[in-house]
BANUDREN-506610 format. One record per residue (C-alpha): residue in one letter; chain; residue number from 1; x, y, z. Coordinates in Angstrom, 1 decimal. Layout:
<sites>
- A	A	NUM	X	Y	Z
...
</sites>
This chain:
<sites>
- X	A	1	-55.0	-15.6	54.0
- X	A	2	-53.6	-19.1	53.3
- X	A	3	-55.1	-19.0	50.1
- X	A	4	-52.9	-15.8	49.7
- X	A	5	-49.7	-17.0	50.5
- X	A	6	-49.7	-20.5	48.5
- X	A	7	-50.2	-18.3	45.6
- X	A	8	-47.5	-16.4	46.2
- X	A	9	-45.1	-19.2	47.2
- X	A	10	-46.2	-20.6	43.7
- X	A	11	-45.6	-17.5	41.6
- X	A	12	-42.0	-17.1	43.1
- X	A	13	-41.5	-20.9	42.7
- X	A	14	-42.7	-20.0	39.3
- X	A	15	-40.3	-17.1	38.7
- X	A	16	-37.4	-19.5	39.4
- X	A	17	-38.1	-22.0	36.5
- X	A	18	-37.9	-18.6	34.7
- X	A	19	-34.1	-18.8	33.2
- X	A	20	-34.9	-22.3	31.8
- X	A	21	-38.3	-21.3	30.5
- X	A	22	-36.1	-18.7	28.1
- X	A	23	-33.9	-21.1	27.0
- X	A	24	-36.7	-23.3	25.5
- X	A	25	-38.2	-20.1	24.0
- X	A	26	-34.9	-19.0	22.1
- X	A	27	-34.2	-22.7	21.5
- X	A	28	-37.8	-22.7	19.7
- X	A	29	-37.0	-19.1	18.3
- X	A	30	-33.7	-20.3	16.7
- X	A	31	-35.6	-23.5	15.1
- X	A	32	-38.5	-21.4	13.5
- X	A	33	-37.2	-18.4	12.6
- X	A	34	-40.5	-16.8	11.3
- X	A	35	-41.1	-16.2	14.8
- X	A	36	-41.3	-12.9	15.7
- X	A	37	-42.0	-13.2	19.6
- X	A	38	-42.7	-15.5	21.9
- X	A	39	-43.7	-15.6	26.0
- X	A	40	-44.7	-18.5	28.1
- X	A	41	-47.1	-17.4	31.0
- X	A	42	-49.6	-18.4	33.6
- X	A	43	-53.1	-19.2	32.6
- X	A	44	-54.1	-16.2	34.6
- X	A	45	-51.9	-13.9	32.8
- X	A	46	-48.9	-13.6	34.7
- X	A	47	-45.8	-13.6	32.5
- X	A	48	-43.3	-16.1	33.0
- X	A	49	-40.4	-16.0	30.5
- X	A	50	-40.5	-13.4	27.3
- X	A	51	-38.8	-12.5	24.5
- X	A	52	-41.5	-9.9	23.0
- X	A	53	-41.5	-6.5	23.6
- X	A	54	-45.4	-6.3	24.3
- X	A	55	-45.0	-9.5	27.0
- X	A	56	-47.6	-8.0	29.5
- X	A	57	-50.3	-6.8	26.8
- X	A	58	-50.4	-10.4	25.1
- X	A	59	-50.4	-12.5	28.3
- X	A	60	-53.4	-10.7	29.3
- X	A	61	-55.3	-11.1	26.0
- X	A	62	-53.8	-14.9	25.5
- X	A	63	-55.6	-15.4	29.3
- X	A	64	-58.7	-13.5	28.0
- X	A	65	-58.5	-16.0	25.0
- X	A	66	-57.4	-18.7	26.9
- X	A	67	-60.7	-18.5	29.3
- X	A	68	-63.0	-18.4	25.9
- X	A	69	-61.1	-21.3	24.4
- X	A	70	-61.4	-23.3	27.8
- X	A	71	-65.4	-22.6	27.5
- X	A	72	-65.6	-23.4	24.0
- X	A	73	-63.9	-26.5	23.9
- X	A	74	-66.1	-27.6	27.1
- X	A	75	-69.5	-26.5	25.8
- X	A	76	-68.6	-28.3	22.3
- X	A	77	-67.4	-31.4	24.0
- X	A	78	-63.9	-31.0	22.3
- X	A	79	-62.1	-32.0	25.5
- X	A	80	-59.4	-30.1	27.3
- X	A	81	-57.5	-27.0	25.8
- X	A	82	-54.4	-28.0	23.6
- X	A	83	-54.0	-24.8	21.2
- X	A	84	-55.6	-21.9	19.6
- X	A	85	-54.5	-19.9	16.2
- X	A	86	-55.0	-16.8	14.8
- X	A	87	-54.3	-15.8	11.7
- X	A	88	-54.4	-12.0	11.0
- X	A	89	-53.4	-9.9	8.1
- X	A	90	-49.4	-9.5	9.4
- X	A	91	-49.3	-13.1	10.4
- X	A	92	-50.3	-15.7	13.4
- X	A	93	-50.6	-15.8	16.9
- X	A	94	-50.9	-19.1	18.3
- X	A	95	-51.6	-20.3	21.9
- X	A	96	-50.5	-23.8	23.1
- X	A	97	-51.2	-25.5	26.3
- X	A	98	-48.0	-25.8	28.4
- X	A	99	-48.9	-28.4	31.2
- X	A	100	-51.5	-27.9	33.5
- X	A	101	-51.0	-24.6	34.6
- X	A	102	-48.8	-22.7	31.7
- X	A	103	-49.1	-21.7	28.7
- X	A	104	-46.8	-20.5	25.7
- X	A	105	-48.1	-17.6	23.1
- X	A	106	-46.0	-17.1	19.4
- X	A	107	-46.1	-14.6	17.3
- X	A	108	-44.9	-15.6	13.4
- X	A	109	-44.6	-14.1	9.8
- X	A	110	-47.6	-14.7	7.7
- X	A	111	-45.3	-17.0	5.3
- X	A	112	-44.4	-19.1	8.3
- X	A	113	-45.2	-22.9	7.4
- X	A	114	-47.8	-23.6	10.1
- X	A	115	-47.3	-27.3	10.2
- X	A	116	-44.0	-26.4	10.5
- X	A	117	-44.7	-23.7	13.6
- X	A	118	-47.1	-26.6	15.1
- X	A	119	-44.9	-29.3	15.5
- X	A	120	-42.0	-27.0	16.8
- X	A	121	-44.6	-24.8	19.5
- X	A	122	-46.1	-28.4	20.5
- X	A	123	-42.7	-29.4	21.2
- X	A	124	-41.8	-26.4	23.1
- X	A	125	-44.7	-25.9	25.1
- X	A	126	-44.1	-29.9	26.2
- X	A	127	-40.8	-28.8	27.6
- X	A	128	-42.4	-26.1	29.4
- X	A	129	-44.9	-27.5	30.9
- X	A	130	-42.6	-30.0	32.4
- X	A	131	-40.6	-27.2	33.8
- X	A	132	-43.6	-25.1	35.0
- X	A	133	-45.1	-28.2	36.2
- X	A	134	-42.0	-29.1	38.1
- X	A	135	-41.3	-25.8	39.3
- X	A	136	-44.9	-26.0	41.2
- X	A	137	-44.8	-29.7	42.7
- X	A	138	-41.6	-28.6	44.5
- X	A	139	-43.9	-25.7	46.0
- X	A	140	-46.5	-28.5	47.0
- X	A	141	-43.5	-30.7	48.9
- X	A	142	-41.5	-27.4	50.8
</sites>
């Protein structure tokens, strides 16, 4: 039961860093215009800020993805998750870690320049992790 309700005081202390979340995501959006979506979510799969229309569907798959990734990276000795890219034949999703408990997901145009799209998500996802991040220590002190 206590378990229960620290997890939901999280997810609505979560929900509040939500307006600035969006900003960072348009912010990135407006740098890389390739982008043709973008979310930032929970690694469990709970969506956090989104400007996609399919926001639910991916942050389930990017958690799905995230949890291979994780195992992966662990069983490899590679070290903690930082990103993960796909490239299909209509273009790239990529997954960046967002702090330690976030994540952000992009969706880009297959001419997108990926150095380009690394260097701006990295950036990004920095921000929200620190927002996340910050959002969830002020659940910790109340």
């Amino acid at each position: 039961m206590r378990r229960a309700l620290r997890l939901r005081a999280e997810r609505r202390q979560l929900m509040t860093a939500e307006a600035d979340v969006l900003g960072e995501i348009r912010r990135l959006r407006a740098r890389v215009p390739q982008l043709t979506g973008a979310l930032a979510a929970s690694a469990d799969g709970l969506v956090l800020a989104s400007d996609t229309a399919e926001a639910e569907g991916v942050a389930a798959l990017t958690a799905a993805a995230l949890g291979v990734a994780l195992r992966l990276t662990e069983a490899t000795g590679q070290g903690g998750f930082k990103e993960l890219l796909v490239r299909g034949e209509r273009g790239y999703v990529a997954t960046y870690a967002a702090g330690s408990a976030a994540v952000l997901t992009v969706l880009a145009e297959p001419r997108i320049n990926v150095g380009r799209l690394h260097l701006e998500a990295r950036r990004a996802g920095a921000r929200i992790g620190e927002l996340v991040d910050g959002a969830l220590e002020r659940t910790q002190d109340a």
